[in-house]
C-alpha positions in Angstrom: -29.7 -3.6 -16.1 -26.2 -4.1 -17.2 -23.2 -3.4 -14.6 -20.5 -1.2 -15.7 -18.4 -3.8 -14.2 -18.8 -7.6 -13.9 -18.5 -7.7 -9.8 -18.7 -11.6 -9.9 -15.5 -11.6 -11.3 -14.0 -9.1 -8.8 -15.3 -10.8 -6.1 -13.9 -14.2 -7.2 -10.1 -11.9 -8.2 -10.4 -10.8 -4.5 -11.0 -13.7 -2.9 -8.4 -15.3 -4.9 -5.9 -13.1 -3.4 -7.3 -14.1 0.4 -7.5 -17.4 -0.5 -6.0 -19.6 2.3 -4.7 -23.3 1.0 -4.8 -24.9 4.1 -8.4 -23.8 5.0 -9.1 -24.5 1.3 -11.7 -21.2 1.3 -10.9 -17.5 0.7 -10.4 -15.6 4.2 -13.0 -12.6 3.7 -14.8 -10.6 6.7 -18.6 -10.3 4.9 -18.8 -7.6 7.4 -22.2 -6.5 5.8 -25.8 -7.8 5.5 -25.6 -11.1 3.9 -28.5 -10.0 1.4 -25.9 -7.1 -0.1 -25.3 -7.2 -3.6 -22.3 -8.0 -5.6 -20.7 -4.6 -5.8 -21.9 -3.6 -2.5 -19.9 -6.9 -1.3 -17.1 -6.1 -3.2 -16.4 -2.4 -2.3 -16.5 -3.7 1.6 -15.0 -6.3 1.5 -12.2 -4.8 -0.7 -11.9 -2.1 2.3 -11.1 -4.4 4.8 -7.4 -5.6 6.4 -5.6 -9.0 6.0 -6.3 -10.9 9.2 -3.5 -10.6 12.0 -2.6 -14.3 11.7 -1.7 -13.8 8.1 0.6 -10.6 8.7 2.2 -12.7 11.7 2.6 -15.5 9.3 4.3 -13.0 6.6 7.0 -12.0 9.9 7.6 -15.2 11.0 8.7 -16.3 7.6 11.2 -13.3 7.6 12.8 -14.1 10.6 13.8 -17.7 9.1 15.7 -15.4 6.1 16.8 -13.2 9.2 18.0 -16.2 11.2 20.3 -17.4 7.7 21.4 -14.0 7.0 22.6 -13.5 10.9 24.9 -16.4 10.3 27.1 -14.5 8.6 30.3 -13.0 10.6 28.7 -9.8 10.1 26.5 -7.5 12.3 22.9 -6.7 10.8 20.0 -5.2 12.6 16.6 -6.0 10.6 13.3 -3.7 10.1 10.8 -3.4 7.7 9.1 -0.9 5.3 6.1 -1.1 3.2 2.1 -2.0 3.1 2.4 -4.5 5.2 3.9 -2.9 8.7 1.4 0.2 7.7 -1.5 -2.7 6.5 -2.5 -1.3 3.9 -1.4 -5.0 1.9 -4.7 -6.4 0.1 -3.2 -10.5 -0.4 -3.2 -12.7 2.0 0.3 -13.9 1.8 2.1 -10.4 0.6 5.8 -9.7 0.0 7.2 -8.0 2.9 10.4 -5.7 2.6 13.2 -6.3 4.8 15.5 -4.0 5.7 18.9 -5.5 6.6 20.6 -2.8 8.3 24.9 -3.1 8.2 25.2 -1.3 11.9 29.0 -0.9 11.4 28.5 1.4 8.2 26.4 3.6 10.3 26.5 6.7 9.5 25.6 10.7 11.8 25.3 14.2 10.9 28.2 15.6 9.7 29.9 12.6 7.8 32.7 12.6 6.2 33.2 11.8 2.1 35.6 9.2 3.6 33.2 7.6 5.5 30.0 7.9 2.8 32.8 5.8 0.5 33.4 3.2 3.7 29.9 3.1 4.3 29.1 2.4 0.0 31.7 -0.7 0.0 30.6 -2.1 3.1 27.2 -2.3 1.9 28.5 -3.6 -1.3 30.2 -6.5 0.5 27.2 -7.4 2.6 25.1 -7.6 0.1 27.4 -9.7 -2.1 27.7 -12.2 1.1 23.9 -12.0 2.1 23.0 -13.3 -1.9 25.8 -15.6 -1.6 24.0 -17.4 2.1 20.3 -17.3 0.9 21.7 -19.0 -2.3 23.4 -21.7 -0.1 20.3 -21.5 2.5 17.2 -22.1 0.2 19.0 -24.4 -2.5 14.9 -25.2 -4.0 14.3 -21.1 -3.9 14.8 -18.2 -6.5 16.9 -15.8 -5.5 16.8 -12.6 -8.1 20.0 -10.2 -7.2 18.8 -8.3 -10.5 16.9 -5.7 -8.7 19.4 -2.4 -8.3 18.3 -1.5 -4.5 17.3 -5.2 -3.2 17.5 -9.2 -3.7 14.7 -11.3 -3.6 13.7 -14.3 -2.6 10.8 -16.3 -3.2 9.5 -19.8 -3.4 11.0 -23.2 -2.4 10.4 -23.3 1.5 9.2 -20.1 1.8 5.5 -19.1 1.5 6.2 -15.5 0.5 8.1 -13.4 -1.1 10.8 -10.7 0.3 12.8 -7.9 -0.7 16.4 -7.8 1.2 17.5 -3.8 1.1 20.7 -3.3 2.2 20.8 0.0 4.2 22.7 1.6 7.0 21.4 4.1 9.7 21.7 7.6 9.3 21.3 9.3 12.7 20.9 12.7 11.9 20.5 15.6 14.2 16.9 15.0 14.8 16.9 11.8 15.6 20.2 12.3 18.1 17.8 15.0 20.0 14.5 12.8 20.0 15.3 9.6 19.7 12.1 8.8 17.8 12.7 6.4 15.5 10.2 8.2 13.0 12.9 10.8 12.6 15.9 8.1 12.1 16.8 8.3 8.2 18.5 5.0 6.1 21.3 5.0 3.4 19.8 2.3 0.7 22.3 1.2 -1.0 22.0 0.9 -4.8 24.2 -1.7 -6.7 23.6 0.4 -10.2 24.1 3.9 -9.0 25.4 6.1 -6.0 22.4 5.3 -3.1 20.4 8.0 -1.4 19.1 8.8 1.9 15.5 7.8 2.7 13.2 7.7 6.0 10.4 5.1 5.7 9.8 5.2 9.3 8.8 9.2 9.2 6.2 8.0 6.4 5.1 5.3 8.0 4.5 7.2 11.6 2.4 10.0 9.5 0.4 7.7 7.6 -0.6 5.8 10.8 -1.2 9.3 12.6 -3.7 10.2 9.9 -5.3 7.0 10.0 -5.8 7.2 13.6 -7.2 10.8 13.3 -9.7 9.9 11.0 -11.0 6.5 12.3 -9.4 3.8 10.0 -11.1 5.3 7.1 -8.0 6.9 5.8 -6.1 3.0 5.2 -9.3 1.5 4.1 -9.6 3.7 1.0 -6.0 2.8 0.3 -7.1 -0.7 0.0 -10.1 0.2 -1.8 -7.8 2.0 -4.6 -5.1 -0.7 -4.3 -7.5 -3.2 -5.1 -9.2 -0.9 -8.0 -5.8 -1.1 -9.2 -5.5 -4.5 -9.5 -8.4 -5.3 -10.8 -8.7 -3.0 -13.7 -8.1 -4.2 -17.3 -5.8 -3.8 -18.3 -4.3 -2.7 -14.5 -3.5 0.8 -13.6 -0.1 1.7 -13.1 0.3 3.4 -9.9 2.4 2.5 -7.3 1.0 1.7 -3.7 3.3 4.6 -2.3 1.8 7.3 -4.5 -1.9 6.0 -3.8 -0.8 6.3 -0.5 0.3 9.8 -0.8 -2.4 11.2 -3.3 -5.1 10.1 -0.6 -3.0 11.5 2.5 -4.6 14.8 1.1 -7.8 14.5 1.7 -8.7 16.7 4.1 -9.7 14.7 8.0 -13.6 15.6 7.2 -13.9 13.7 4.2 -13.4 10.7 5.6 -15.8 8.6 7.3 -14.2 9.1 11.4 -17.0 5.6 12.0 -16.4 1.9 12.2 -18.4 -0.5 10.3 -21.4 -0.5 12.9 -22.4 3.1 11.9 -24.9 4.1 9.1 -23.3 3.0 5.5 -24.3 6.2 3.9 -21.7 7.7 5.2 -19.3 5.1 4.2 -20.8 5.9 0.7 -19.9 9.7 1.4 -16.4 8.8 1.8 -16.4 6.8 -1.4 -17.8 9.8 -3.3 -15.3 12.5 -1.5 -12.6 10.1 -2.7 -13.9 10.0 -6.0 -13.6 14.0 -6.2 -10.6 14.1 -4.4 -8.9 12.3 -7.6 -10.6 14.6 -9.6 -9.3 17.2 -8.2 -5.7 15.7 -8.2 -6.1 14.9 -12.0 -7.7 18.6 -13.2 -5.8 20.7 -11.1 -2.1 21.4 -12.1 -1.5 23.6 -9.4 -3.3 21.7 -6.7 -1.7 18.6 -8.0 2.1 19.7 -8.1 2.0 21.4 -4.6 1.7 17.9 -3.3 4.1 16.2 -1.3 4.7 12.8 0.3 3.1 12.5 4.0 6.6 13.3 5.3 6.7 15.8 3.3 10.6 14.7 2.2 9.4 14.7 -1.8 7.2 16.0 -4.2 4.8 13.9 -5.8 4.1 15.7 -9.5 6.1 17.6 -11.5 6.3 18.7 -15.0 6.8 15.0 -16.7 3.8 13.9 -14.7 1.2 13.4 -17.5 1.7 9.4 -17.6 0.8 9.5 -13.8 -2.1 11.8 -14.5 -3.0 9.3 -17.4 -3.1 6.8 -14.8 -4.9 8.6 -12.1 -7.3 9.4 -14.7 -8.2 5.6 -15.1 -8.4 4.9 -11.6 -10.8 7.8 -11.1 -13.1 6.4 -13.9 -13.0 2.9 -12.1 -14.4 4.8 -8.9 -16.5 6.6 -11.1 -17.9 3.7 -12.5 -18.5 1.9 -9.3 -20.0 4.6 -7.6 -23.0 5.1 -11.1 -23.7 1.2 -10.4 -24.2 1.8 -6.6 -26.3 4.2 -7.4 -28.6 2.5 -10.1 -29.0 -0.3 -7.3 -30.5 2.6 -5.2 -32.4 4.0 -7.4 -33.9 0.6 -9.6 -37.1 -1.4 -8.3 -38.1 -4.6 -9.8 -40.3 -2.4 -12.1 -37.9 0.7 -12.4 -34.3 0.5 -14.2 -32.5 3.7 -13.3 -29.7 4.5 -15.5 -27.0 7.3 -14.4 -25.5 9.4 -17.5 -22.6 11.4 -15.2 -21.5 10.9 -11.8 -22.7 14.1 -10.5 -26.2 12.4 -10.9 -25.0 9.2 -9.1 -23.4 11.6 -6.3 -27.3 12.7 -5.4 -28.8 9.3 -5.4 -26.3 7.8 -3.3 -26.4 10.6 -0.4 -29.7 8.9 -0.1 -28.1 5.5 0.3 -29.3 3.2 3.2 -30.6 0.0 4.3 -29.3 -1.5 0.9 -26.4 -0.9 2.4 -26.7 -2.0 5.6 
């Protein structure tokens, strides 16, 4: 019975991107039975987190750029945005974003124009000295100052790969009531057009609350997708934030509220209510342009959204695809080839989904 998709090969790409050097083996949980098939072992697997050590790893390596960029005269406060604090990151050693916060161009509700211009050219200059220190720093590393809201930085010494956003504080009047940092925005800076506010840290705190509510199933379909994503040919063009925000609408119930101990079937439901979730996303103008990041700060659609639809399309297809060979698995004997025309079909068999499973 031939596979819809060659799950050898998507084993082998995932591994490649948990593969530790030192170790000299890919760093994978095979948190199922050992007898599972390929695609069953692939889905899983494809679910699961980075280890600890190797998101420690990622930080430690940013505080040696932190360390250099503190040389400077200058006073910086450093935090981070991105898949890796929320891990939701899918490599082993993943670029992490670094915010490099310029606490003297902080800025509070009800700000001057005067002091949005002071804040803009003090950013400016930080940024022009920060490229100017990692340049000096890491001699044997690339430093890329072409990006128009961040530098990078990347090989030589280092084993991964950062982003340096230069941003200030923005204390508005939320944040001076609560405190919380969840509610403390950022001025990004932009080197090739006027910057903008943003609040990671609000996105970040409601992406975790969901999570939380729904038993870790919420992130692990966004590492599922992520890796769907990366893995299709040619790959799907969707960034990790809007994957992120596209799933953050699935309602609580649809997602399996179990660990990995619990009966798969219901992991499989969770795969199949993610499957129609995009469908609905993709089909459904109305639904579709109602929806709004998790911090609800922007809207996700609008009316120039027919590449992303294009693209959700695709990634819908992949799940679609998956799901009819999970199926066929169920349904096949040694004797007995079952072959799946629609998904709909697939749906049916796999709500019957067990011990293959397991």
């Amino acid at each position: 019975m031939a596979k819809r998709k060659d799950y050898q090969v998507r084993l082998q790409n995932l591994r490649s991107r948990r593969y530790d050097v030192a170790l000299s083996r890919a760093v994978v949980t095979e948190s199922f039975s050992k007898e599972a098939r390929a695609s069953v072992k692939y889905v899983y697997e494809a679910m699961e987190p980075i280890g600890a050590s190797y998101t420690n790893k990622s930080y430690d390596e940013a505080k040696r750029v932190q360390a250099q960029i503190d040389t400077l005269p200058i006073a910086f406060q450093f935090d981070y945005q991105g898949s890796v604090p929320l891990n939701t990151h899918i490599k082993l050693h993943s670029d992490l974003d670094i915010l490099v916060v310029r606490t003297i161009a902080n800025l509070k509700s009800g700000f001057t124009a005067d002091q949005l211009t002071s804040t803009i050219n003090l950013l400016k200059d930080a940024r022009t000295n920060i490229e100017a220190k990692l340049r000096s720093a890491y001699p044997t590393a690339t430093v890329d100052a072409s990006g128009c809201k961040c530098l990078n930085i990347s090989g030589g010494s280092l084993s991964r790969s950062f982003d340096i956003i230069m941003c200030s504080w923005y204390d508005n009047y939320a944040y001076q009531q609560s405190g919380l940092k969840q509610h403390r925005e950022i001025w990004l800076h932009n080197k090739c057009k006027f910057g903008e506010f943003d609040n990671p840290f609000s996105h970040m705190h409601q992406v975790n609350l969901k999570d939380t509510r729904v038993g870790g199933g919420y992130k692990r379909i966004i590492r599922l997708l992520k890796t769907l994503r990366s893995d299709a040919a040619p790959q799907i063009k969707l960034s990790s934030f809007l994957i992120t925000s596209v799933m953050y609408h699935m309602a609580d119930a649809e997602y399996s509220q179990t660990n990995y101990s619990v009966a798969a079937a219901r992991r499989m439901s969770m795969l199949v209510n993610t499957r129609n979730h995009l469908d609905k996303v993709v089909t459904n103008q109305a639904y579709r342009r109602g929806l709004s990041s998790p911090d609800n700060s922007e809207k996700l659609f609008d009316e120039n959204d027919a590449t992303l639809v294009t693209e959700l399309r695709k990634l819908r297809q992949e799940l679609d695809d998956i799901l009819m060979d999970l199926a066929e698995e169920v349904e096949s004997t040694s004797y007995y080839q079952k072959t799946f025309s629609n998904p709909s079909e697939a749906f049916l068999a796999l709500s019957k989904a067990s011990v293959i499973y397991g």
